[in-house]
Each structure stands twice: as structure tokens, then as C-alpha cells.
C-alpha positions in Angstrom: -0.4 6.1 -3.2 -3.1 3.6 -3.2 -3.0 -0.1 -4.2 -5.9 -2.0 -3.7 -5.9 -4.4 -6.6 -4.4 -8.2 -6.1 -3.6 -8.2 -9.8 -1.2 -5.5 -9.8 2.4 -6.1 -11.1 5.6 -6.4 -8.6 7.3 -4.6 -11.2 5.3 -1.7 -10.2 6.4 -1.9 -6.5 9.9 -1.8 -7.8 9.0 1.5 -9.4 7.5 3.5 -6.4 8.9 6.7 -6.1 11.3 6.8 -3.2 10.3 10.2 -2.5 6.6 8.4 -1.7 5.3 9.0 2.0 2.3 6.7 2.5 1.5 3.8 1.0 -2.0 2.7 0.9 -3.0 -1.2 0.0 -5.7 -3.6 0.4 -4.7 -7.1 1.2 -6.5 -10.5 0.9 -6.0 -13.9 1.2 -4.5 -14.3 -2.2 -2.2 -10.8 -2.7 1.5 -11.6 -2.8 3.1 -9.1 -0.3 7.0 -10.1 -0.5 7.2 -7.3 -3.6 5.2 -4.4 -1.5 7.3 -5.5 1.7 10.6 -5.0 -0.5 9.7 -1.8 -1.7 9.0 -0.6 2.4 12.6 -1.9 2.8 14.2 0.4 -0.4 11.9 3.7 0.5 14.1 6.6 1.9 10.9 8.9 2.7 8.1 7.0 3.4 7.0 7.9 7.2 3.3 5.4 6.8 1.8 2.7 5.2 -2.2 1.6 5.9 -3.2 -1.9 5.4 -6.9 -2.7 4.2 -7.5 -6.4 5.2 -9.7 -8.0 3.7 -11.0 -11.8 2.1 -8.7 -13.5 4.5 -6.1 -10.7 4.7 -6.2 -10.6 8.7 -4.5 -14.0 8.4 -2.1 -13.3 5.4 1.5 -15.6 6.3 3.4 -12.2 4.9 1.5 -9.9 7.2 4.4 -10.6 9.8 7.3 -9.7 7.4 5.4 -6.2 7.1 5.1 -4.8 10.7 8.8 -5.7 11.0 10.1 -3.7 7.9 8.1 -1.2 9.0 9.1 -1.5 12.4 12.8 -1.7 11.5 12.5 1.6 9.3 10.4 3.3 12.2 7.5 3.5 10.0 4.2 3.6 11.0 1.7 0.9 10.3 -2.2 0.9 10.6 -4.3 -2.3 10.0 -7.4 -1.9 9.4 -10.7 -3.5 8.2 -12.7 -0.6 8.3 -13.5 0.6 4.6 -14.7 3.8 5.5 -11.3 4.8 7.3 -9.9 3.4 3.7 -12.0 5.5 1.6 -11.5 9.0 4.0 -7.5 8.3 3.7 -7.6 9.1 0.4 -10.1 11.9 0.0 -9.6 15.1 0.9 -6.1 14.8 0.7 -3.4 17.5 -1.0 -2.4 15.1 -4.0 -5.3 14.2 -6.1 -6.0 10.2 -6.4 -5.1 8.4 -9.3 -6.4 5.2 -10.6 -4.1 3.1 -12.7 -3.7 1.3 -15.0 -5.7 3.5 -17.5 -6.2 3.7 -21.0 -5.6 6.9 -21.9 -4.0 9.3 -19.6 -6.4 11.2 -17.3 -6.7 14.8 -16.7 -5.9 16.1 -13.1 
């Protein structure tokens, strides 16, 4: 799955699939991780999750909190800043990539 909108909801962390693998988000300065860290905590299956930093994100005060959940769970954890190696993780890949929220349900 792919987050890489600051605005999105912390509800919709709480409602992750716990069945979900790898997690894919963009951070910046101003994207509140404490929800997204809390979900990494409650997932049973998920074996990855790649960071996009960006706008400040290198330096983002939750950044810590999320290597060690991940760490704790023994799940691995790429930071990155390159947007190519952002865009590739998602195409190509077995599950076709959905953009939410949407207004009318899309056709996959």
C-alpha cells in the first residue's frame, strides 16, 4: 500500500489490513507519524515498509519511533529520498495501485 499524502486520516491507518505486507509512505516535515507507527506495531504480516523523505522528512522527531517498531517486529525499513526508487516500488508490481480517496469507485 502507498501513502504519500500528509492529509490522510489516522483513522485510515487504524484500518490497514493486517494481512498488508509493505507499506509505502512519503514523509515531510509536517506528516504526523505516531498513527502510521501504531499501525507497524498492530500488523501481524507486514515483512517491509519504505519511507519517502521529503520537505524536511530526513529530520522528522517520529522518524526514530519508526526504525525501532520496525526493528522490534523484525521488519525491514528503507529510507529513502530517491523518487525514482519510489515510483519503481509501486509499478510493475502483482497488486494493481490504487489511489484513494476517490469519488466514485475505480475500475481495476
Amino acid at each position: 500500500m502507498r501513502i504519500a499524502s500528509a492529509g490522510t486520516l489516522p483513522i485510515v491507518y487504524r484500518a490497514l489490513p493486517r494481512t498488508l505486507e509493505h507499506l509505502l509512505i512519503a514523509v515531510g516535515k509536517d506528516v504526523v507519524l505516531q498513527p502510521i507507527v501504531q499501525a507497524v506495531k498492530r500488523s501481524e504480516a507486514l515483512t517491509k515498509v519504505t519511507v519517502h523523505v521529503c520537505a524536511g522528512g530526513e529530520k522528522h522527531p517520529q522518524l526514530a519511533a519508526m526504525k525501532i517498531a520496525c526493528a522490534a517486529k523484525g521488519i525491514e525499513l528503507n529510507v529513502t529520498k530517491d523518487t525514482r526508487m519510489l515510483r519503481s516500488a509501486t509499478h510493475g508490481s502483482l497488486v494493481p495501485v490504487v489511489f484513494l480517496p476517490c469519488a466514485k469507485p475505480l475500475k481495476i
